[in-house]
C-alpha positions in Angstrom: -5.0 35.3 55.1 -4.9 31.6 55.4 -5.2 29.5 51.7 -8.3 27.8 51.1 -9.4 24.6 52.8 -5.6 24.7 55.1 -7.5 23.4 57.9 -9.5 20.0 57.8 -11.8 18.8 60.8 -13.7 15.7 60.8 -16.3 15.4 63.9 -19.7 15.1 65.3 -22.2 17.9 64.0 -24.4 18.5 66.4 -27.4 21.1 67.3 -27.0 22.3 70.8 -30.3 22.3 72.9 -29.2 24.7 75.4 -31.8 26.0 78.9 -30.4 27.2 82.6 -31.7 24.5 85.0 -31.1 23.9 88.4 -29.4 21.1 90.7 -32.3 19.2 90.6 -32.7 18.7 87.1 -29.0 17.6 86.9 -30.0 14.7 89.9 -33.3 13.3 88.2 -30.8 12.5 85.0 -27.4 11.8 87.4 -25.6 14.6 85.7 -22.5 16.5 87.3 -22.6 20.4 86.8 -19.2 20.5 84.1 -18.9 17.8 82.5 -19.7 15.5 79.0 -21.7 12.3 78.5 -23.2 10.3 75.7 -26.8 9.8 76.2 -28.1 6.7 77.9 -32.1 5.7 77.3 -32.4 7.4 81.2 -31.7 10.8 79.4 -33.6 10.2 76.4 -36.5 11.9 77.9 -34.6 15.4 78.9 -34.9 16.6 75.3 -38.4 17.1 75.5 -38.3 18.1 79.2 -36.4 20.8 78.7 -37.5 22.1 75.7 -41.1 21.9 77.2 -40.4 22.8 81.0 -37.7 25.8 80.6 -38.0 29.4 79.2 -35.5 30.9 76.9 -34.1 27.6 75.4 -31.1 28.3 72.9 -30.5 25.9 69.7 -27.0 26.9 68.2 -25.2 25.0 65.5 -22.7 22.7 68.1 -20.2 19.2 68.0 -16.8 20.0 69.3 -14.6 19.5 66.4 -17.6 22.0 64.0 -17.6 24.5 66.7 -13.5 25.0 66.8 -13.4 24.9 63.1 -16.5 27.3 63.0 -14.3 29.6 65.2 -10.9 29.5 63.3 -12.6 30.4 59.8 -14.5 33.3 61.6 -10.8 34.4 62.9 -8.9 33.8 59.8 -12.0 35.2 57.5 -12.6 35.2 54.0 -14.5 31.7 52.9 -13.6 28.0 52.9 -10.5 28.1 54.3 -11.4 25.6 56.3 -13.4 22.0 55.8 -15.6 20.2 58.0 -16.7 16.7 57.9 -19.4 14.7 59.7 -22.7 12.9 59.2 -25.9 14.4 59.8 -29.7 13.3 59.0 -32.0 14.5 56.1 -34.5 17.0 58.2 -34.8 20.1 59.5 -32.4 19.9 61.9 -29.4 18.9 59.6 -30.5 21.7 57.3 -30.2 24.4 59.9 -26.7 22.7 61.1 -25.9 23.7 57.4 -26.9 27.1 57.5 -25.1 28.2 60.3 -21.7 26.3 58.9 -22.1 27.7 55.2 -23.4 30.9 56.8 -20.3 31.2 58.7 -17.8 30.6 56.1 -16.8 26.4 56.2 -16.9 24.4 53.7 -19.0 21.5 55.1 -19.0 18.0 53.2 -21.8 15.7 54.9 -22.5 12.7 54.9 -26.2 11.9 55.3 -28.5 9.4 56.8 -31.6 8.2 55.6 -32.6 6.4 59.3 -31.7 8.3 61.9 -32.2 12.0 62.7 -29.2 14.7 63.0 -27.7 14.5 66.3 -28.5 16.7 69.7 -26.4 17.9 72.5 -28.3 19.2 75.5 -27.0 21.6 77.1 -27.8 22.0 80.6 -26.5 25.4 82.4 -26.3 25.5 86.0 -24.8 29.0 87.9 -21.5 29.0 85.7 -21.5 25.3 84.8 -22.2 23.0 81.5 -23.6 19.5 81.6 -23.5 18.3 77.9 -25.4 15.3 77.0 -24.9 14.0 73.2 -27.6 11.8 71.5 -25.5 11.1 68.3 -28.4 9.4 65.9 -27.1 10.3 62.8 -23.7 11.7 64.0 -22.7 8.0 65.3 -22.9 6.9 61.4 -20.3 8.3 59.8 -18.3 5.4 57.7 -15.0 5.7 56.3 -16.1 5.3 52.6 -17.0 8.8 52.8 -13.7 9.9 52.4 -13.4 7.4 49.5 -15.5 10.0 47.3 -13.2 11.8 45.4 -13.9 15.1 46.0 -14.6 14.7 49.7 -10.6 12.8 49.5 -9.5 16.0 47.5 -10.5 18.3 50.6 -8.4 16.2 52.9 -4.9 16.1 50.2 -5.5 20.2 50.2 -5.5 20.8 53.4 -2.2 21.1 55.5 -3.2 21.1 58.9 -6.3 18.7 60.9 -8.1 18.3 63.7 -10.7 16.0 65.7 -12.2 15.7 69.1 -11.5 12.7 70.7 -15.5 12.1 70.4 -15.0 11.0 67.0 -13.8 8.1 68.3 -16.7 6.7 69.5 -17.9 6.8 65.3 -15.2 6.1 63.3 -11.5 5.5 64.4 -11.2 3.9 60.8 -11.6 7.5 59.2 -9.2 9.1 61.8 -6.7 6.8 61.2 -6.7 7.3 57.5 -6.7 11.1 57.8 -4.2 10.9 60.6 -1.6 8.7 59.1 -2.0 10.8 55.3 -0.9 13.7 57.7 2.1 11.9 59.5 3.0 10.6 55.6 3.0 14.2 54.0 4.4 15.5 56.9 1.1 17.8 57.9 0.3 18.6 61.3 -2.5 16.7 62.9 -4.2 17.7 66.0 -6.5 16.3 68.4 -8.5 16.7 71.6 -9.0 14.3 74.5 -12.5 16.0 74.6 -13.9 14.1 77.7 -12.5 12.0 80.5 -15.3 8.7 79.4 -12.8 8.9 76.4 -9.7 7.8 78.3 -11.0 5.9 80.2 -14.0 3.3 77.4 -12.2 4.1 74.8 -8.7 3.7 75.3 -7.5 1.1 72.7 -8.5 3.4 69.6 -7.2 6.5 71.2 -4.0 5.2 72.1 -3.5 3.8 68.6 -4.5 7.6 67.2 -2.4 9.5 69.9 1.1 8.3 68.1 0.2 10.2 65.4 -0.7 13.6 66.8 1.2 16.8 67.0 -0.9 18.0 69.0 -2.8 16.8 71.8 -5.3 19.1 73.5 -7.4 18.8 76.6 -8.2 20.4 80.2 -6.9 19.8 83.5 -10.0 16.8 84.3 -9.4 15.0 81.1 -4.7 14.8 81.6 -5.6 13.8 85.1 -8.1 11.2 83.6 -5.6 10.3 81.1 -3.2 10.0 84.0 -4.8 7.9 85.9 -5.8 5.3 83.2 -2.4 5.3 82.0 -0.6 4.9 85.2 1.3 7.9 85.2 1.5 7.9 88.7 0.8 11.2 89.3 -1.6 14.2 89.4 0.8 17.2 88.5 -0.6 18.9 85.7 2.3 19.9 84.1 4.2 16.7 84.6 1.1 15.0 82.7 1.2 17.6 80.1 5.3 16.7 79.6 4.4 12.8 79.6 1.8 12.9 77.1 4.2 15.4 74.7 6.6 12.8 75.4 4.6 9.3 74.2 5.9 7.6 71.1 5.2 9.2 67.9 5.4 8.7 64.2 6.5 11.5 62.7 9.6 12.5 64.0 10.2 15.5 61.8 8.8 17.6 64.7 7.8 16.6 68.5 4.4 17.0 69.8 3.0 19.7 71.9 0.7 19.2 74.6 -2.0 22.1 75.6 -3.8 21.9 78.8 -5.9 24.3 79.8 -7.5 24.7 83.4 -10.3 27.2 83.5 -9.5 30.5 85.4 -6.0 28.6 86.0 -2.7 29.1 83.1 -3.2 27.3 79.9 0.3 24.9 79.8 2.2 23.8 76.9 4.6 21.1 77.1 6.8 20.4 74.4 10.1 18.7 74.6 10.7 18.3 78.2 9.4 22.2 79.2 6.1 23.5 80.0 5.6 27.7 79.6 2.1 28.6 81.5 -0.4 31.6 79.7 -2.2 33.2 81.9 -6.0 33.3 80.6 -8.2 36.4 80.1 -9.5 37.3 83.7 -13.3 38.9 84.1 -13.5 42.4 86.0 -17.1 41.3 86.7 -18.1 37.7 87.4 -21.5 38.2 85.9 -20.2 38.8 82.5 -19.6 35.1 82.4 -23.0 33.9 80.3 -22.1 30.0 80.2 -18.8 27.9 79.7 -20.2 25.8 76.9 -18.0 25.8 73.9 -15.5 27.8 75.5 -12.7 24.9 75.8 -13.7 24.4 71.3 -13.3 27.9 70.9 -10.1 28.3 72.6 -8.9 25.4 70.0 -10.4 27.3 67.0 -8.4 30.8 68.4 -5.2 28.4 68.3 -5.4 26.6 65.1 -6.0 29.7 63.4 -2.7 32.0 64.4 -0.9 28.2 63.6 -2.2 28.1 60.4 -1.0 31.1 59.7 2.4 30.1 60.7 2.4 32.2 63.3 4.6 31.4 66.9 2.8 29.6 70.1 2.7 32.6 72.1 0.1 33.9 69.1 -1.2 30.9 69.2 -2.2 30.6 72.9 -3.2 34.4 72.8 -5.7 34.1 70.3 -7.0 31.0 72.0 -7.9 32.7 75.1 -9.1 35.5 73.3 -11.8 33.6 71.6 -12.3 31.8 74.9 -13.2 34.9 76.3 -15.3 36.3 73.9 -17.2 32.7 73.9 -17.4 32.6 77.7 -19.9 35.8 77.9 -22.0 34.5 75.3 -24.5 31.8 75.2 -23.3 28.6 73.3 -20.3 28.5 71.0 -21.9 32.2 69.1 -19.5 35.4 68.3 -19.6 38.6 67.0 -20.5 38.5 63.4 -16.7 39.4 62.2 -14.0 39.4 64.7 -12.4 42.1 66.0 -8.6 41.6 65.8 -8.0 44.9 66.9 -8.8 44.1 70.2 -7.0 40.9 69.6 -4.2 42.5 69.3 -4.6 44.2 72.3 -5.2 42.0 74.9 -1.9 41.7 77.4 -0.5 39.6 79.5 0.4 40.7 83.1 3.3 40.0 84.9 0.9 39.0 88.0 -0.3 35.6 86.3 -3.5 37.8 84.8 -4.3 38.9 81.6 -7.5 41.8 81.0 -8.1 43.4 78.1 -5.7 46.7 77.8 -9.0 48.7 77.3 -10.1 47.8 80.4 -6.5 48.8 82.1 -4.6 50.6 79.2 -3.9 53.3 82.1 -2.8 50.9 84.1 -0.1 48.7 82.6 2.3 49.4 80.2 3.6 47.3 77.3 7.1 47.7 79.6 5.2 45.6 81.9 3.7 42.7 80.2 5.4 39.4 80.6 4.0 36.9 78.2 4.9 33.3 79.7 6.4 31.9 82.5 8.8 28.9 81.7 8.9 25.9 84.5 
């Protein structure tokens, strides 16, 4: 089991507002059907539309970098052996975000706001889809001198490993840049997430001032061809984007950085020093088992960073990733099982045809003979 508070994140807590809508509803707001926004004043009204105009509307604890955290400490187990950071508002909405965190294990350090309410993300679900809309309010006023308080800068010196969606740089680059570079000075491992393709492209300067001091860069297919594009890679390849953005300058050349891409049903890629190894992900017997791809791209973050805390190898690191993924991706919102079940973890196989099932599912079928866990390219 993982030491306590090993793994820092610093984000934007958020309560998901999640409904199933229809095409539609997606074109009275100009929403795409997968994809992530920051509320405009147009969307403002979609709260109250859908909470009023929709049956079965979810709310579920949510903000990319609490969800993936959320994940790893449910993984790992025990209690605090991971930290989250991020500002919230003083009503009901920030205490349930609370709950949920302290009921699942993090240690949460807020910081709060008298003005503004805690944040939403709406959630709008359309056949397989996710449209996520984020009002930040109070998440958008997070300031640096909260990790002047001593015991909040205690939590960051303790941990050894860190991580942040790129949406945190819409807040606070200040505070990722102090976090960052006290994990490139100690020699930590810091970790972050592209999160969005708006990010590339509106907020370029602060993430390509935070991006030479990752180890880790995460992200899906959309966002490294965004990435791509605004960098003038030249190129749409995947994997060769994956192998350019391990490759950008870094800081800390004690160890060189890994880039994780995943593409949906497609292999997850990791680049790191000039090679790329694909994963095939966890396929579905049954479509219909799929409940809604929201927070399955955090979770598969949170299934990685715990196997790495842990020291244990990629491979683990990737398995575990999809894993969670998986058991996200026939859920509703960023939920799971109240303790996880590493026995089937340990039991999920890759297949030598590019597709990975559970072995319950096909334990007569395959043999461990016949698993082949990445492909190299």
């Amino acid at each position: 089991m993982a030491s306590e508070g090993i793994l820092f994140g610093m984000g934007n807590p958020l309560l998901d507002i999640s409904c199933t809508a229809n095409k539609e509803f997606l074109d009275k707001y100009g929403l795409e059907a997968n994809n992530a926004i920051l509320a405009e004043d147009k969307h403002k009204p979609m709260y109250q539309e859908m909470i009023t105009s929709f049956k079965d509307v979810d709310y579920c604890a949510g903000g990319a970098t609490q969800n993936s955290i959320r994940i790893a400490q449910w993984i790992i187990g025990g209690s605090n052996a991971t930290t989250f950071m991020g500002c919230i508002g003083k009503d009901d909405f920030g205490k349930t975000l609370r709950s949920a965190a302290e009921k699942d294990h993090v240690k949460v350090q807020y910081q709060y706001n008298d003005k503004e309410p805690t944040g939403t993300c709406a959630v709008v679900i359309t056949d397989k889809n996710r449209s996520l809309v984020a009002n930040l309010a109070a998440a958008n006023c997070f300031t640096k001198d909260h990790l002047d308080v001593k015991e909040h800068w205690d939590s960051v010196e303790k941990a050894k490993f860190y991580y942040c969606a790129g949406f945190f740089l819409t807040v606070c680059p200040p505070a990722l840049m102090m976090v960052s570079q006290h994990a490139c000075n100690q020699n930590k491992l810091f970790s972050m997430n592209l999160s969005a393709p708006f990010i590339s492209q509106f907020f370029k300067d602060p993430l390509m001032q935070l991006l030479p001091y990752a180890d880790i860069v995460f992200g899906n297919e959309t966002e490294a061809a965004t990435f791509s594009k605004e960098q003038d890679f030249k190129t749409e390849d995947v994997k060769e984007i994956a192998k350019r953005i391990a490759s950008l300058p870094k800081e800390n050349q004690k160890r060189s950085r890994m880039c994780v891409i995943t593409q949906g049903r497609d292999p997850v890629l990791v680049a790191q020093d000039g090679v790329v190894k694909e994963y095939a992900v966890i396929g579905f017997d049954n479509p219909d088992d799929i409940v809604d791809s929201n927070g399955a791209g955090d979770a598969f973050v949170g299934g990685f960073l715990a196997q790495l805390v842990q020291g244990n190898s990629v491979d683990e690191c990737v398995r575990c990733g999809n894993w969670a993924a998986h058991i996200v991706l026939q859920r509703s919102g960023c939920t799971f099982p109240e303790k996880a079940d590493l026995v089937m973890f340990d039991h999920v196989y890759i297949l030598s045809n590019n597709s990975i099932h559970s072995s319950k599912s096909y334990r007569q079928l395959n043999s461990p003979a016949s698993i082949s866990w990445v492909k190299k390219s």
